[in-house]
C-alpha positions in Angstrom: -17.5 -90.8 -3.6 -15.4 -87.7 -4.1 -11.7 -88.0 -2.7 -11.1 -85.2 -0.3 -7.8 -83.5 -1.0 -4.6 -84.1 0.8 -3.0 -80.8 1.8 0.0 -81.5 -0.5 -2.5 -81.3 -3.1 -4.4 -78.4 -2.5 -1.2 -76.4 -2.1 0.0 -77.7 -5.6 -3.6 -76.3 -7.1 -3.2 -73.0 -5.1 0.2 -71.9 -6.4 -1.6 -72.2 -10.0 -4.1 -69.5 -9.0 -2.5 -66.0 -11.0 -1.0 -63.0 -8.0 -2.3 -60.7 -10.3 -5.9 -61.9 -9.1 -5.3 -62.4 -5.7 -3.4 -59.0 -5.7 -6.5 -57.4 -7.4 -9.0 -59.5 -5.2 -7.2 -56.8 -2.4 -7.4 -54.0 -3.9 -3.8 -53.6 -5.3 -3.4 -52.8 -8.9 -0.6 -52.6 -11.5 1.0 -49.5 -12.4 2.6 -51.0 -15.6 2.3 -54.2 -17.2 3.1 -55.9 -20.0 2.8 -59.6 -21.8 5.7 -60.9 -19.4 5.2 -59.1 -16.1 3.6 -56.6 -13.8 4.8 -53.9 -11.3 2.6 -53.0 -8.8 3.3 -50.1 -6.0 4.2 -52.5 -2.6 2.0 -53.7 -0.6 3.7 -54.2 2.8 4.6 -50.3 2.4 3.9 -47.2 1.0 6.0 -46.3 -2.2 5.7 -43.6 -5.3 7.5 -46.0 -7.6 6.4 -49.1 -8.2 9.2 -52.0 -6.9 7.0 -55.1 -6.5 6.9 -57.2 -9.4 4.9 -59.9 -11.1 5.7 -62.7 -13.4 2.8 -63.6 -15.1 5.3 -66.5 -16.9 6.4 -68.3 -13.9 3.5 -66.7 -11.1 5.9 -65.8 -8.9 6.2 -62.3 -7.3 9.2 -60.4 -6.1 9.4 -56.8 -3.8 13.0 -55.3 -5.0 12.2 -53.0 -1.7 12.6 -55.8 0.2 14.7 -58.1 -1.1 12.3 -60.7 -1.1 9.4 -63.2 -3.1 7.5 -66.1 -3.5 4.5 -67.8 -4.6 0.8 -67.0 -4.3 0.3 -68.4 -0.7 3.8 -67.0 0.4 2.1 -64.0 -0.4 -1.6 -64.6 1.0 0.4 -65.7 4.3 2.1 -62.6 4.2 -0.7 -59.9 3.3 -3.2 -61.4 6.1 -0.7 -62.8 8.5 -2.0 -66.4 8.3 -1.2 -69.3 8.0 -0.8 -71.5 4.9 -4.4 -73.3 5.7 -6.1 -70.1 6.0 -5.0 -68.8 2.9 -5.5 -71.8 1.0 -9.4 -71.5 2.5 -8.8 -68.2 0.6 -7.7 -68.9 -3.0 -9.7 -71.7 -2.9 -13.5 -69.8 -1.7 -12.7 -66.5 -4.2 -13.7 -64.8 -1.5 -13.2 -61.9 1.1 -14.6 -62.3 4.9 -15.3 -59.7 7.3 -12.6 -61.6 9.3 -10.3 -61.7 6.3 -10.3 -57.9 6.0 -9.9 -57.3 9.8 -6.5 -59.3 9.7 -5.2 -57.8 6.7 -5.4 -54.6 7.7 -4.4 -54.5 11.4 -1.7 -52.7 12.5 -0.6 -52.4 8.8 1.5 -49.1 8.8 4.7 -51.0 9.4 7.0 -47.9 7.7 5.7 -45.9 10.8 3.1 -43.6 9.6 2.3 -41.7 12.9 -0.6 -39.2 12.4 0.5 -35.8 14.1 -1.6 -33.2 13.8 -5.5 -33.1 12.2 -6.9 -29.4 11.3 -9.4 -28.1 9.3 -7.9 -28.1 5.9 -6.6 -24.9 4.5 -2.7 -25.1 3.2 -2.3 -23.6 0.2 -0.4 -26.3 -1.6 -3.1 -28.6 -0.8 -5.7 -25.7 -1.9 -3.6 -25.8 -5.6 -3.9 -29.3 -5.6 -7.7 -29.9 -5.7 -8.6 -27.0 -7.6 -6.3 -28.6 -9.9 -8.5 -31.5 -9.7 -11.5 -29.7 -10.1 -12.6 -29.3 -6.6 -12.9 -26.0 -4.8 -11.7 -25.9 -1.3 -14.9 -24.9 0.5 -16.6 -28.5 -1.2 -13.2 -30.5 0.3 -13.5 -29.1 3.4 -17.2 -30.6 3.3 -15.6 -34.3 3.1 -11.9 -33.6 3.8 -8.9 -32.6 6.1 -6.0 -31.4 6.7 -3.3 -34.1 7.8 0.1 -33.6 9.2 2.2 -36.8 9.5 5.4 -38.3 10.2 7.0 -41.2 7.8 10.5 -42.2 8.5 11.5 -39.2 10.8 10.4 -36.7 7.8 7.3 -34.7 8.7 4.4 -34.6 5.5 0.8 -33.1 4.9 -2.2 -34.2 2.7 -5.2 -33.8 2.0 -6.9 -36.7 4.6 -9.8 -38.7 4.1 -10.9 -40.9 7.4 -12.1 -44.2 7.1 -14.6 -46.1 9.4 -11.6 -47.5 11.4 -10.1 -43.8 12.3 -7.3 -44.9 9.6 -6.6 -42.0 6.9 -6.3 -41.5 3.2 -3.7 -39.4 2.6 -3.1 -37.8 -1.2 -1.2 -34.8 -2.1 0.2 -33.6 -5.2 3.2 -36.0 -4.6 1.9 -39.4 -3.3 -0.9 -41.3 -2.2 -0.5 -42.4 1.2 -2.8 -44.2 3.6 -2.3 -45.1 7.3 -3.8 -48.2 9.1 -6.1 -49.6 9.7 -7.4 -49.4 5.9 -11.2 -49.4 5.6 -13.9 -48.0 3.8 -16.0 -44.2 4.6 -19.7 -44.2 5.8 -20.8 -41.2 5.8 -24.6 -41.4 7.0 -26.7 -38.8 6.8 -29.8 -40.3 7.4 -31.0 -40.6 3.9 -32.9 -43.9 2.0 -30.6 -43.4 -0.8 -26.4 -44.2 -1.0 -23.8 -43.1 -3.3 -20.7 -45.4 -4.0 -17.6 -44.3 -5.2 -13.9 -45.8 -5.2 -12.3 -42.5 -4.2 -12.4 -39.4 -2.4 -11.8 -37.5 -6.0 -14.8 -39.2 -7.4 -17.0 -38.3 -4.5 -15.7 -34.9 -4.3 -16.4 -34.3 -7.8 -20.0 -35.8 -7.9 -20.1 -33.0 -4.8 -18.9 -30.0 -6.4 -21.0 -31.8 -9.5 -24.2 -31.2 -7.0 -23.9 -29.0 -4.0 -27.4 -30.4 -3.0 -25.9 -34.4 -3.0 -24.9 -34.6 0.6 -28.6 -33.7 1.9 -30.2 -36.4 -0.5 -27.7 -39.3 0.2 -25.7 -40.7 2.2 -21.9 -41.7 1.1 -19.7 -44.7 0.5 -16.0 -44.4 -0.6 -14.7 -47.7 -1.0 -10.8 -46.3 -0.7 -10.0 -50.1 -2.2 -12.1 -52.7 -3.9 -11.0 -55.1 -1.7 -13.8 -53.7 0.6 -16.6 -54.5 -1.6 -17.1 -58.2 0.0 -17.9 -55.8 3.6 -19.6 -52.9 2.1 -22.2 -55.5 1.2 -23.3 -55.5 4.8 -24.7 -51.7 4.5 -26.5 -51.8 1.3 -29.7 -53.9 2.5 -29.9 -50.7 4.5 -30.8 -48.5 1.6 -33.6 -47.7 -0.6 -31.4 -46.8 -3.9 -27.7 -47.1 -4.8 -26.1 -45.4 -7.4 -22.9 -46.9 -8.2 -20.0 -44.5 -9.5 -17.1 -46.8 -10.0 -13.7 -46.8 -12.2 -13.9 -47.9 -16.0 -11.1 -50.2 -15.5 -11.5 -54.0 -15.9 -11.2 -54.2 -12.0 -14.1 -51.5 -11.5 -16.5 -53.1 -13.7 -16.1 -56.0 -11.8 -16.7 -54.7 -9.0 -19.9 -53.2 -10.1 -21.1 -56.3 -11.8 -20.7 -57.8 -8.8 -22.7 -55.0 -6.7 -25.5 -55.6 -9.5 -25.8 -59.1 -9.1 -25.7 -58.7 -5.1 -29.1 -56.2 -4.7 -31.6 -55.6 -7.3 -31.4 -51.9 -5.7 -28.0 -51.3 -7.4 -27.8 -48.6 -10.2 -24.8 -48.7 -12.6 -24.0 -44.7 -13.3 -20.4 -44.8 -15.2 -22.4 -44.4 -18.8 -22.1 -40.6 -17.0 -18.1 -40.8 -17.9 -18.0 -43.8 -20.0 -15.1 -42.2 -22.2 -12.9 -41.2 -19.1 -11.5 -43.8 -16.2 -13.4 -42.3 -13.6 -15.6 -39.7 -12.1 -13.2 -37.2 -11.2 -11.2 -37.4 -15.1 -14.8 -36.8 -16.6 -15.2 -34.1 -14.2 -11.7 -32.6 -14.8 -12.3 -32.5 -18.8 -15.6 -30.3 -17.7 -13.8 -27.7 -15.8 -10.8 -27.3 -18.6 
């Protein structure tokens, strides 16, 4: 008969299981890394310069910006503001629920994001800034808007992508922004068939890519791979799903996953498979 495990001893088992993993398991990913560590943009806030750091020697993690660490659990505690049961459930399942992700996001803009203003995107700034990434403004306008917001008493704009929850993306030439509640993009025009993409760049390419796209398919932007446990919920939904997703180790993942889920699933990165995504391909074509 198989022992059941005392607590003590699952949370000795848990703080084995690597942050990078659980950080990538939520859609967070390192901007630098190396044999000894990893530095990763925070994830309680939003930052240009990466100040939240990995040891991949002793598993332990550490947010300069704050001051403070911990172990795996201390983090999964923190991230989905549970408690130390929960996130064992967590590390111990390998997976995401629907529940999970409407914790971890909740109320999640805690360096005060406050969304002032929405208009039909037109700045020219912003204009420079896609065409620079290969978009025209008439094709962002078709997915996009234009955001004014307020971070720390200092007023902002971006280019603003809204998610299912009426949270934003928010990218500029300067930073990439979000503001809560984090979730994915459905936008359903009525079609059998679905395009999935991690981005708004890599939609907005595969747009400007085919003017005709939006009246053939509907569209998924992920905005995080940690949403790829929910977005399973839609796909049953569809006839045909082309998958457009990063070249990174995470990305393929991802799809892999997606492939295994539905038969319906269509891998479509051999498009760009010398670029890390959609919208680098795309960029090399309009140089």
């Amino acid at each position: 008969m198989k022992r059941k495990k005392t607590f003590r001893t699952r949370c000795e088992t848990a703080r084995d299981f690597p942050i990078e993993k659980a950080l990538a398991k939520l859609g967070h990913f390192p901007t630098r890394t190396s044999v000894k560590e990893a530095w990763f943009l925070s994830p309680f806030r939003s930052e240009t310069q990466a100040s939240f750091k990995v040891s991949k020697e002793l598993n332990r993690w550490f947010d300069h910006g704050a001051g403070k660490g911990g172990n795996v659990i201390d983090l999964v505690c923190l991230l989905n503001r549970s408690s130390v049961r929960e996130a064992l459930d967590w590390l111990e399942n390998g997976q995401i629920s629907f529940s999970f992700h409407q914790q971890l996001f909740k109320g999640f803009d805690e360096d005060g994001i406050k969304i002032r203003d929405v208009r039909l995107l037109g700045h020219k700034a912003l204009q420079e800034y896609v065409e620079k990434r290969g978009i025209f403004l008439t094709t962002a306008k078709g997915l996009c808007q234009e955001v004014h917001y307020s971070l720390r008493d200092s007023m902002y704009f971006a280019i603003g992508l809204q998610n299912d929850s009426y949270g934003w993306e928010l990218r500029n030439k300067y930073v990439k922004n979000s503001s809560s509640p984090k979730d994915f993009t459905h936008n359903r025009n009525g079609n059998n068939s679905l395009i999935v993409t991690e981005g708004m760049f890599d939609m907005l390419s595969l747009l400007e890519r085919d003017k005709n796209l939006m009246e053939k398919n509907d569209l998924l932007i992920l905005n995080s791979l940690g949403f790829i446990e929910k977005s399973l919920e839609i796909l049953d939904s569809y006839e045909s799903i082309a998958l457009y997703l990063d070249n990174d180790k995470a990305g393929k993942s991802a799809t892999q996953l997606l492939l295994e889920k539905s038969p319906k699933c269509r891998d479509m990165s051999n498009l760009y498979k010398d670029f890390k995504d959609m919208n680098a391909w795309w960029m090399s074509k309009k140089l």
